[in-house]
VOLUM-588292 format. One record per residue: y, x negated, z negated of N, C-alpha, C in turn; residue in three letters. Coordinates in steps of 0.2 Angstrom, whole numbers, plus 5000, padded with zeros to 4 digits. Each point is the difference from the previous one (the first is absolute). Last residue first. Example, Ala and Ser with C-alpha at 12.3 -4.5 7.8 and 13.67 -1.06 7.14 Angstrom:
<recs>
498949364965500649964999500550044997SER497249985000500650045000500649965000ALA
</recs>
This chain:
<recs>
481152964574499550044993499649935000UNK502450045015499449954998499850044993UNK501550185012499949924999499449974997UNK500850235014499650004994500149895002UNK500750205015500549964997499849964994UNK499050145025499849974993500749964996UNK500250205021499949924998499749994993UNK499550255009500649965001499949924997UNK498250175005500650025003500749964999UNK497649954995500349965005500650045004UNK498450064978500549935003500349955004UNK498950234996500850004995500149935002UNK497850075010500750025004500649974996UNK497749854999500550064998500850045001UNK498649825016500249994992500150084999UNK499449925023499550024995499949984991UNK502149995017499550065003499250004994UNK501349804998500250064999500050045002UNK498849845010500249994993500250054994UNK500549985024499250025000499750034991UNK502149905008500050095001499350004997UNK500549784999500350034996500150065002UNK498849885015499649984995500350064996UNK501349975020499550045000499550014991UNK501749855001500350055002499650085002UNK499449744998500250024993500150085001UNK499349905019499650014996500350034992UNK501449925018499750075001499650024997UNK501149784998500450084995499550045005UNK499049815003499949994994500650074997UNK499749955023499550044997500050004994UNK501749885010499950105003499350044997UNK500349764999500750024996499950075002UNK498449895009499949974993500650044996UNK500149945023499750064999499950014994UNK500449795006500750035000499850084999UNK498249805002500350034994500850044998UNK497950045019500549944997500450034995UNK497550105001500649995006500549964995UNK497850024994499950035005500650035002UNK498949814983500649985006499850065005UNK499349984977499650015005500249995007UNK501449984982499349944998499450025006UNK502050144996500049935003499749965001UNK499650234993500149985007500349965005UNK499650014974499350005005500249995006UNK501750024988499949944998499349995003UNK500950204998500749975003499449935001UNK499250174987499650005007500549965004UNK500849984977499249984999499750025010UNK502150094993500249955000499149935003UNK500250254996500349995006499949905000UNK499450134979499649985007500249965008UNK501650014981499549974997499150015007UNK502050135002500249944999499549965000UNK499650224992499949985011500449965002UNK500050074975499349975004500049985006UNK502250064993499649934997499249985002UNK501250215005500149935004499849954999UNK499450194988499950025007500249945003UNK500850044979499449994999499649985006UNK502350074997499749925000499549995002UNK500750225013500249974994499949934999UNK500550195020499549964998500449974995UNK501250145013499650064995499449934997UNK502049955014500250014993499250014995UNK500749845022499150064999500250044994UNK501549835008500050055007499350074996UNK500949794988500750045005499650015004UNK498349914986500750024997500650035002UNK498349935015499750044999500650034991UNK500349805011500050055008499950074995UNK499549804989500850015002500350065004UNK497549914997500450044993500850025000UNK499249865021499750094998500250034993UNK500749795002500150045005499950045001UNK498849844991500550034995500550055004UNK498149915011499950074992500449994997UNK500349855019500150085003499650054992UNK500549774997500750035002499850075001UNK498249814999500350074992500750045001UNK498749825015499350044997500550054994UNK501449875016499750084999499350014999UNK501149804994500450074999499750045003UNK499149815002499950034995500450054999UNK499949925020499550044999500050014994UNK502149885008499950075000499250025000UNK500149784994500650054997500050065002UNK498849865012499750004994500350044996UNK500949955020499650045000499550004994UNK501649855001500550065004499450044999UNK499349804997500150024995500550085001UNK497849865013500650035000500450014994UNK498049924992500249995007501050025000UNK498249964978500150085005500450005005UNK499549824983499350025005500250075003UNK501549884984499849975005499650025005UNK500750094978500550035008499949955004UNK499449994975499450025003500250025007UNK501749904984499449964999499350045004UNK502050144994500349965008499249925001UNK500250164982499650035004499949975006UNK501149924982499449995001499750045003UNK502150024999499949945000499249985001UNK501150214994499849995006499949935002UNK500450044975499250045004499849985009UNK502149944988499449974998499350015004UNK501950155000500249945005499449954999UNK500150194991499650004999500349945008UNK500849984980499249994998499750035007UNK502449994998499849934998499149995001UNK501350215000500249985006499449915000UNK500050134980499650035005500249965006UNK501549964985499349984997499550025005UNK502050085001500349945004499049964997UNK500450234993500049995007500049925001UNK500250054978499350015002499950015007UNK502049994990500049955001499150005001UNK501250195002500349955003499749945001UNK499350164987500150035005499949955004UNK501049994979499449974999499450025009UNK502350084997499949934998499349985000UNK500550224999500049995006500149925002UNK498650124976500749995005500049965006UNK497750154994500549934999500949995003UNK497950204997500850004997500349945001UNK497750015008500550045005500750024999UNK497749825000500349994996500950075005UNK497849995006499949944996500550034995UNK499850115022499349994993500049974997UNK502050045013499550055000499750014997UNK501049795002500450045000499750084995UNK498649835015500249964993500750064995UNK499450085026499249984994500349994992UNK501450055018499650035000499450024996UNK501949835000500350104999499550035000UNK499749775003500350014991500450065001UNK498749915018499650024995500250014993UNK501150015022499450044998499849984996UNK501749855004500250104999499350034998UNK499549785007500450024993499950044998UNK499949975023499250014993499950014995UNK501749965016500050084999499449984998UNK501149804999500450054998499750065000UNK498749845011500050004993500650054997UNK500250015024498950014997500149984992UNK502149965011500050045001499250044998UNK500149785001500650024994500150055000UNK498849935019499549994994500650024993UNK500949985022499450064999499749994994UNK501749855004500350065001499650054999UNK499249805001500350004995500250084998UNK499149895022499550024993500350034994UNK501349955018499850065002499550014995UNK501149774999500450054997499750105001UNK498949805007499949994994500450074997UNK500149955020499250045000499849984993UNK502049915008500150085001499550034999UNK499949764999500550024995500150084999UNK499149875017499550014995500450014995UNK501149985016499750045004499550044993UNK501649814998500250065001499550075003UNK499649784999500050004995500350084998UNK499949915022499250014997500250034993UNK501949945011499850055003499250024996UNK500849794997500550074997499850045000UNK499149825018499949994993500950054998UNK498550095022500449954997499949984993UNK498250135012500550004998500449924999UNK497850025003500450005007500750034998UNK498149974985499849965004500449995006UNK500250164982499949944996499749945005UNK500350255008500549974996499849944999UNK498250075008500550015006500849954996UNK498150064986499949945003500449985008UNK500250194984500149984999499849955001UNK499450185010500749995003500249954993UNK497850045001500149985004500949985003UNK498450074980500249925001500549975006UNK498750214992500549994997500749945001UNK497650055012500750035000500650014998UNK497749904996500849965002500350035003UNK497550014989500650045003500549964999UNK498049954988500149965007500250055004UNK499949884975500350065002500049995009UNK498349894982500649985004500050095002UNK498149904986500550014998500950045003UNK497849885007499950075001500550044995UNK499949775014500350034997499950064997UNK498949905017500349944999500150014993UNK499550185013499649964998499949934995UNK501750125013499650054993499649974998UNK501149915017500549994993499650054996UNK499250025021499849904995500350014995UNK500450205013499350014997499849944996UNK501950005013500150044993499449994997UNK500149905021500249964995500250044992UNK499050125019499549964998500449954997UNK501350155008499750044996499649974996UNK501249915016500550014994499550024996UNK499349995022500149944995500349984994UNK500150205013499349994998499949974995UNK502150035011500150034994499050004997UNK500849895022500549974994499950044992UNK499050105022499849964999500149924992UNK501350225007499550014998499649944997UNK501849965013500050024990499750055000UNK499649935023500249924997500050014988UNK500150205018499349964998500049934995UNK501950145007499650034995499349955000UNK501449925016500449994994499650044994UNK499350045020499949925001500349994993UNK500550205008499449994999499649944999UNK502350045005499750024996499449994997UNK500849925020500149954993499950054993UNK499650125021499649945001500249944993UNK501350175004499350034999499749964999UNK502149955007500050054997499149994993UNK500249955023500449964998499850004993UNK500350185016499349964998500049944995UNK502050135002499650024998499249985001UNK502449905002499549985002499450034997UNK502549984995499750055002499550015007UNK501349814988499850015006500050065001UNK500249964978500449995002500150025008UNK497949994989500450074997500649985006UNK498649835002500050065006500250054999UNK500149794984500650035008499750025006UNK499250014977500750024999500250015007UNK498049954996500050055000500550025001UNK499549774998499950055008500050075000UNK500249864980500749985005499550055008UNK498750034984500550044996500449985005UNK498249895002500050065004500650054997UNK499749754993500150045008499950045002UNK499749974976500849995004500049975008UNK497950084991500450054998500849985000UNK498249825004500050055004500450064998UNK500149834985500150005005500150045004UNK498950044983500650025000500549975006UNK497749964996500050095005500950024997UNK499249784994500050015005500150085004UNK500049944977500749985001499949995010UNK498150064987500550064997500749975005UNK498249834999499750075004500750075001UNK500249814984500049995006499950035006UNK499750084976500949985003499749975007UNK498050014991500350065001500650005001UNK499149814994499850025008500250055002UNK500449914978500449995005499750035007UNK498850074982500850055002500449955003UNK497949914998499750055003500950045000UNK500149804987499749985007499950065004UNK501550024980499549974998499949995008UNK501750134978499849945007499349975002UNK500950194983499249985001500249975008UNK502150034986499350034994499349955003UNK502050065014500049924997499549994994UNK500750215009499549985004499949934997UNK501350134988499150025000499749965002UNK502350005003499849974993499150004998UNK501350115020499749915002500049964994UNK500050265012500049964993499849944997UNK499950125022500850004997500049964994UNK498249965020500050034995500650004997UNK499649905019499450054999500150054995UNK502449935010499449964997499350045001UNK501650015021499950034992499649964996UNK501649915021499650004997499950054993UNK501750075018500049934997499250004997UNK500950195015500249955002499849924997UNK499250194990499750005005500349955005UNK500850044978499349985001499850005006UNK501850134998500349935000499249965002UNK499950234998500149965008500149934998UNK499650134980499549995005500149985007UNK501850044984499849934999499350005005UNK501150195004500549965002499549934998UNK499350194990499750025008500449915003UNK500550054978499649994999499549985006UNK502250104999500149924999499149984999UNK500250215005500349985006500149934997UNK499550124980499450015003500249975008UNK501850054986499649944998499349995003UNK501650175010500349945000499549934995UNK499350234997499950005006500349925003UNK500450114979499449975000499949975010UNK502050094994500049934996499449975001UNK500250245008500549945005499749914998UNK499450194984499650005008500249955003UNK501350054982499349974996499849995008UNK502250134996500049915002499049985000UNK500750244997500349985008499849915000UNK499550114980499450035005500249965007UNK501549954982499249975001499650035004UNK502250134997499949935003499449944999UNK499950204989499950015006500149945003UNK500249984977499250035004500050005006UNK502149994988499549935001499450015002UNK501450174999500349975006499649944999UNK499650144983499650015006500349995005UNK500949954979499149995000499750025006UNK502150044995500149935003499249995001UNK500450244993500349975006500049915002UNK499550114980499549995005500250005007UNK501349854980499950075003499150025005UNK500949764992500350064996500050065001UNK498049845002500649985002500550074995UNK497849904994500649964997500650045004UNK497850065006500250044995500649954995UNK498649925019500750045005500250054990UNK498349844999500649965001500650045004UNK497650064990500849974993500549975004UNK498350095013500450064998500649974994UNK498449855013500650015002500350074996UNK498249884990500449955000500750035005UNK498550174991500449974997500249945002UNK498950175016499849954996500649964998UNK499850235011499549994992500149934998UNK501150055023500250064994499550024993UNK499849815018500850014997500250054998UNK497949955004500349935000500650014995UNK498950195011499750014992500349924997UNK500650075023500250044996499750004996UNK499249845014500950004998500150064995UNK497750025008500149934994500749985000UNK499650185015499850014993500049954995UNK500549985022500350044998500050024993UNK498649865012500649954999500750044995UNK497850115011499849944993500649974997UNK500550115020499850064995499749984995UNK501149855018500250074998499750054995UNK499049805007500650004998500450064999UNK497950005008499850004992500749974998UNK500150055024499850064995499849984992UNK500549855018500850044998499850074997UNK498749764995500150055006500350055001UNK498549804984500750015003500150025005UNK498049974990500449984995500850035001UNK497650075008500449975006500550014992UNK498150114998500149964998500349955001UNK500150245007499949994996499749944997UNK501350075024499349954997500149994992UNK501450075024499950024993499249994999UNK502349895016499150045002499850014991UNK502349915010499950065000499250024997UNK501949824994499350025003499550064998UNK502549825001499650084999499449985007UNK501249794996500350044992499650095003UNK499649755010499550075000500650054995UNK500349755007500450054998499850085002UNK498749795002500250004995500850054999UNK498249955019499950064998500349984991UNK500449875022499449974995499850054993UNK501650035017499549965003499450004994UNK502150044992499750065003499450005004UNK501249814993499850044994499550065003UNK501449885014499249975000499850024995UNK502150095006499450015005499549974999UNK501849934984499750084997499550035008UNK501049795000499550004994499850074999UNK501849975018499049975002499750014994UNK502150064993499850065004499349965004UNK501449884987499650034995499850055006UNK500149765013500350044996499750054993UNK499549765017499950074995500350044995UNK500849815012499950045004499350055001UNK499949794983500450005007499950055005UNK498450014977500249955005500850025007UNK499950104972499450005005500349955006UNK501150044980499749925000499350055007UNK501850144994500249945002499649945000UNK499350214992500150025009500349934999UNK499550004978499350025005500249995005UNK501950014988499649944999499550005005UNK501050204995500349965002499949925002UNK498850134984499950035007500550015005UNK500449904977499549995003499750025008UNK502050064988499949915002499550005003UNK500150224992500349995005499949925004UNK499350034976499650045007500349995008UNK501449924981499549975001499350015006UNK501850164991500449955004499649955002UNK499050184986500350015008500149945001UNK499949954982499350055001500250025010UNK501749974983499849925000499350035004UNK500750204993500649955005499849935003UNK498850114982499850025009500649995004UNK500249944975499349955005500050075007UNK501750074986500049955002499949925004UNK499350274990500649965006500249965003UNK498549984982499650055005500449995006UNK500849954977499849955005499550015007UNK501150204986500449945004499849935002UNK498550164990500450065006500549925003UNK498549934981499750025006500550055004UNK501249974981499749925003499550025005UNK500450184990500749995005499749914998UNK498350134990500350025005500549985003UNK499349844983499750035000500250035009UNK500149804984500750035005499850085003UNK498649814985500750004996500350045006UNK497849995007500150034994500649974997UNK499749955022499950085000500050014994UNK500649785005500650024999499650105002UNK498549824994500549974997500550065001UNK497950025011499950014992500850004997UNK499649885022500250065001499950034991UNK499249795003500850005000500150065001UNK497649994996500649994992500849995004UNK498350035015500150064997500350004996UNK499649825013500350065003500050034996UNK498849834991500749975000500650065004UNK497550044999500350004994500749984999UNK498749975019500350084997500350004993UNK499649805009500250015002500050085002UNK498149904988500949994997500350035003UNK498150015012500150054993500550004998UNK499649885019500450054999500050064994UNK500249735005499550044996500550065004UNK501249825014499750044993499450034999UNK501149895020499349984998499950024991UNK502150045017499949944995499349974997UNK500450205013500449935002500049964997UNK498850174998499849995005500349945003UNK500250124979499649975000499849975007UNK501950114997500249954997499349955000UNK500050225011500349975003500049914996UNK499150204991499649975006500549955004UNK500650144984499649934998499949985004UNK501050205004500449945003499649954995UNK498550195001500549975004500449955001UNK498850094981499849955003500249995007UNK501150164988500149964996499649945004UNK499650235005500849955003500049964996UNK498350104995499749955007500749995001UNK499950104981499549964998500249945008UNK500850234998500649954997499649905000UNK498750225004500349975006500549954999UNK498650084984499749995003500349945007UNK501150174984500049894997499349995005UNK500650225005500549955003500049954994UNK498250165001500149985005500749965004UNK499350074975499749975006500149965003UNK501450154991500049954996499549935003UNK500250235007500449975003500149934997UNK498350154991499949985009500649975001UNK500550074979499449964999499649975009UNK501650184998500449954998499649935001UNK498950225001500850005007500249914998UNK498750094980499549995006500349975007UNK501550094982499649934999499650005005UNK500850215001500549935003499849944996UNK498550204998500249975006500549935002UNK499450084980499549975000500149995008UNK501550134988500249924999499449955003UNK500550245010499949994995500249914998UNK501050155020499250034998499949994993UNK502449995008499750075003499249995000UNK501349854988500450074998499550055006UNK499549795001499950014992500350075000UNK500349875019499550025001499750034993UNK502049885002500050085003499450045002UNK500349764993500350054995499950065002UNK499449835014499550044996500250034996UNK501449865015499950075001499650044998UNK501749854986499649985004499450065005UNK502350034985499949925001499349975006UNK501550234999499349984995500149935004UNK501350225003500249924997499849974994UNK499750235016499649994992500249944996UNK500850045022500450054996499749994991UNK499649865018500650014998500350044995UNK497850005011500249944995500850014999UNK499450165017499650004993500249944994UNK500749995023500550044997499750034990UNK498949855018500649964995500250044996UNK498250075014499849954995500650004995UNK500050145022499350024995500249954993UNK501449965019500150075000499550024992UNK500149755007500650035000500150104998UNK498049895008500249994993500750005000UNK499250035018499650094998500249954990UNK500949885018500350055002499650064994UNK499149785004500749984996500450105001UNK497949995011499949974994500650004998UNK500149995019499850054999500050014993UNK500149795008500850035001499850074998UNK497949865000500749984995500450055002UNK498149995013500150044997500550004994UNK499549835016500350055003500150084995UNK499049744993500650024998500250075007UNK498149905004499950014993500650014998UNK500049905021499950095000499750024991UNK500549785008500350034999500250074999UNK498049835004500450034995500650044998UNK499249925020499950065000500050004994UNK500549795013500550054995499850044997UNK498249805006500750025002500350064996UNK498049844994500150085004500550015002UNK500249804991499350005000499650065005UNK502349944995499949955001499150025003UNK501450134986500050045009499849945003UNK499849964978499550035002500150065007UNK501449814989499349975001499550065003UNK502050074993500149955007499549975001UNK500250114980500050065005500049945007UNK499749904978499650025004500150065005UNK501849914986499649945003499350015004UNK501950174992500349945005499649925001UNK499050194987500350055005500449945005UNK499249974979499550005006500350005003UNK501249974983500249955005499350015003UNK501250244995499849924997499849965002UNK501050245003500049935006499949964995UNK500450204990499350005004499949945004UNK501850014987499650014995499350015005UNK502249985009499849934996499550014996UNK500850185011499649965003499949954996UNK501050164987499450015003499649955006UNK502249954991499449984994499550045003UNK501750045013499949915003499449974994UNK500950254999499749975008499749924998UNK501550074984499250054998499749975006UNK502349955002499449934994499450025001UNK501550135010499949975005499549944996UNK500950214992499550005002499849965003UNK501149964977500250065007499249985005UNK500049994971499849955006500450045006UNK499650064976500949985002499849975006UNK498550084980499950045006500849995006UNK499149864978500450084998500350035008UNK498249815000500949995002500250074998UNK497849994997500350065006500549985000UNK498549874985499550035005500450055007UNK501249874981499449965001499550055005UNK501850114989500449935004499649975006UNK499250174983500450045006500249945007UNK498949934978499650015007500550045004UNK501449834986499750074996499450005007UNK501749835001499950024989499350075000UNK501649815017499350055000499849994996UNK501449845007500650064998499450054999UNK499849805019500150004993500450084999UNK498749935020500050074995500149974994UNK500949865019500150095003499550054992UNK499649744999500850024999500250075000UNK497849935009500450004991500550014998UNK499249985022499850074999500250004988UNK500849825015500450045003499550064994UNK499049814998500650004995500650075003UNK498049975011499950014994500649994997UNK500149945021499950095000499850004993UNK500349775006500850054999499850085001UNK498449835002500450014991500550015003UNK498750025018499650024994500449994993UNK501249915018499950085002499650004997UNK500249774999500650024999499950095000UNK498249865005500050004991500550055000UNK499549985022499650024998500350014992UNK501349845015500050094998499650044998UNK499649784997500550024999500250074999UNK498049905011500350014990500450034999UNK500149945022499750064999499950014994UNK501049805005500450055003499650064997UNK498649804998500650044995500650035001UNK497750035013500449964999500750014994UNK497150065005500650025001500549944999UNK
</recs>
């Protein structure tokens, strides 16, 4: 990079932490520290929940991966908007009223404390798991550029964010949040404004978007149903629907973040407005993704994105490979410039014929890809040989202007930040109200409280650091993250479901069919016998059926009304 780009890079990383610094001096107590004494309006609540879910996966590997399959991810967000509507009516008006710091609280008053430990402990999991992989995200970027260790260079990401989540707690994460997605947009935009202008002379964004479609990378719906089919407007819809509604109505990173605002009324103009922007937003970052795919196509693609790896195993047999590779790319910016101007022409044979000639050629281009992965594995059996992640970062860092670059990596630093502060902040909460609080220690003044949050915030930022030490080898990373989430979203969600809606079943009842449900969640992935968006709808239906069953063959006295009995 250039010292233009340092520049700005350094300049916007320390000026959001000293921004997120300054914003929570004055914080003496957990009301301060976990719910901003609940003062947020609703337009902050909005822009911390996306800031909270758009982490810097979400802006470095969502392009790489409409790059790869094109858009139909998108349909994994169709069940969101729906979703935002049954938690607004079912979820907030509950928290609100109970003004519980975190959503397992509530689960203690209607089964036992062995459930809301249990509720809490799966949530604990399953997001220092995921906090774990947004951490080795934007690493990946400084390791790529600079040729760093990536170990260290977790290390080095996770200590500067550490800095301003535990001295600034909730309102450091809500206003720097605001913040970075301003600088977040504005840079996004640059980008894929940049894409359509460095394409060749008298290509416009409307040919880019007829040869995208040519090229079957702006699929956004598909219709055909195939329980293992990843992505398609039914397991978006109905997998997509149940993993938003238990995302954002059981999992503490976003319930701590609408329960700051001031009303349930602002709490749920921010929810809704999410349902309305998340679709749109993702479908714009996924069409920059489809946009860089054409650019490649007019210009040479590398073989490989990650050309800190590939420099790893240079050697006689992968130059022949590039050589081989950079011929079928030839071919493919002749047949792209003919495909355009028979589009243009409207020369439906024409048409056809450069299609086909264009699909062959990256078929053919995507073989030889195949067989210089297999050398780098060989070569290397260490190496990480997915470059998805790679992808819209080697676009930026090699075509972008100087500024602009420094600027771009700047915002996938800032998207990391926003999320992952957001993941430690409600790990926190959960463990010093749910567990540490509860069982440990339950007369402590509210100081002491206090300052055992900012301690936890620290340890378990620690934690995901080392997690982020094992996030090399699981590919995609946009898709790493949502499977872990739903090996556990849909049974926390069933206990959820079953709390407000099943009155007659008790603790005792849930807990076990928590505990199973969760145990066949985990077979049915391992046995890969449908995609992991399903995985949300089965994991509460099973709890939901299990907990009647359960309770059907308990003793009648106790399953007429809720269990109330605390940790024995």
């Amino acid at each position: 990079m250039s010292v233009a780009d340092w520049i700005v890079l350094g300049g916007t990383l320390i000026g959001i932490i000293l921004y997120g610094i300054w914003k929570s001096r004055g914080q003496k107590d957990m009301a301060g520290y976990f719910l901003d004494n609940q003062s947020m309006p609703w337009y902050i609540v909005l822009l911390s929940i996306i800031g909270t879910q758009a982490s810097a996966i979400t802006f470095l590997s969502a392009p790489g991966q409409a790059y790869t399959d094109g858009m139909r991810f998108v349909q994994y967000y169709f069940g969101l908007p729906l979703a935002m509507v049954v938690i607004c009516i079912a979820f907030v008006p509950i928290y609100h009223k109970l003004k519980v710091f975190t959503a397992y609280e509530y689960l203690e008053g209607r089964f036992d404390c062995k459930t809301r430990t249990f509720t809490a402990i799966l949530f604990l999991v399953q997001r220092a798991l995921s906090t774990g992989i947004s951490i080795y995200a934007p690493a990946i970027i400084l390791s790529s550029l600079l040729g760093w260790n990536i170990y260290w260079t977790n290390v080095i990401m996770g200590g500067l964010l550490i800095i301003y989540t535990v001295s600034g707690g909730t309102r450091a994460v809500s206003y720097t949040q605001t913040l970075q997605l301003v600088i977040i947009f504005v840079g996004m935009f640059l980008a894929g404004w940049m894409v359509v202008h460095l394409l060749p002379d008298g290509i416009g964004f409307n040919d880019a978007l007829k040869v995208a479609g040519k090229m079957n990378k702006l699929n956004v719906i598909v219709t055909d149903f195939d329980w293992k089919d990843k992505y398609n407007i039914w397991s978006g819809l109905v997998g997509g629907f149940f993993l938003a509604l238990s995302y954002f109505g059981t999992d503490q990173s976003q319930v701590g973040r609408y329960l700051t605002a001031k009303s349930v009324t602002e709490s749920r103009l921010g929810l809704l407005m999410n349902g309305l922007v998340k679709v749109p937003m993702q479908f714009l970052i996924l069409l920059l993704g489809s946009m860089v795919f054409v650019f490649y196509l007019y210009f040479r693609a590398p073989i490989f994105f990650n050309e800190a790896q590939l420099s790893k195993v240079e050697g006689p047999a992968l130059q022949q490979l590039r050589a081989e590779y950079n011929s079928f790319n030839q071919v493919k910016q002749e047949q792209v410039r003919a495909l355009s101007s028979a589009i243009k022409n409207k020369d439906n044979a024409g048409v056809e014929m450069a299609q086909q000639k264009l699909q062959a050629a990256e078929a053919n281009a995507m073989k030889v890809r195949t067989t210089a992965i297999d050398y780098i594995k060989k070569a290397d059996p260490a190496a990480d040989t997915n470059d998805t992640n790679y992808i819209f970062l080697h676009f930026v860092v090699n075509n972008l202007p100087k500024g602009l670059v420094g600027l771009l990596i700047a915002i996938i630093f800032l998207a990391a930040w926003g999320s992952i502060a957001a993941a430690l902040n409600s790990l926190a909460s959960t463990t010093v109200i749910d567990i540490y609080k509860r069982q440990f220690r339950p007369t402590a003044p509210d100081e002491h409280y206090f300052k055992a949050s900012r301690w936890w915030t620290f340890i378990w930022g620690l934690f995901c650091i080392v997690v982020a030490q094992f996030a090399s080898k699981l590919g995609s990373l946009i898709e790493a993250v949502n499977v872990l989430g739903s090996l556990f979203y849909g049974v926390i969600l069933g206990i959820f479901l079953v709390a407000f809606y099943c009155k007659r079943i008790g603790g005792t009842a849930v807990f076990w069919a928590a505990i199973v449900a969760e145990i066949l969640v985990i077979i049915v992935f391992i046995t890969n016998i449908v995609s992991f968006l399903w995985l949300n709808a089965i994991g509460c239906l099973l709890v939901i059926v299990l907990a009647w069953i359960i309770q059907l063959l308990q003793p009648a006295h106790n399953g007429m009304k809720p269990v109330q009995s605390g940790c024995q």
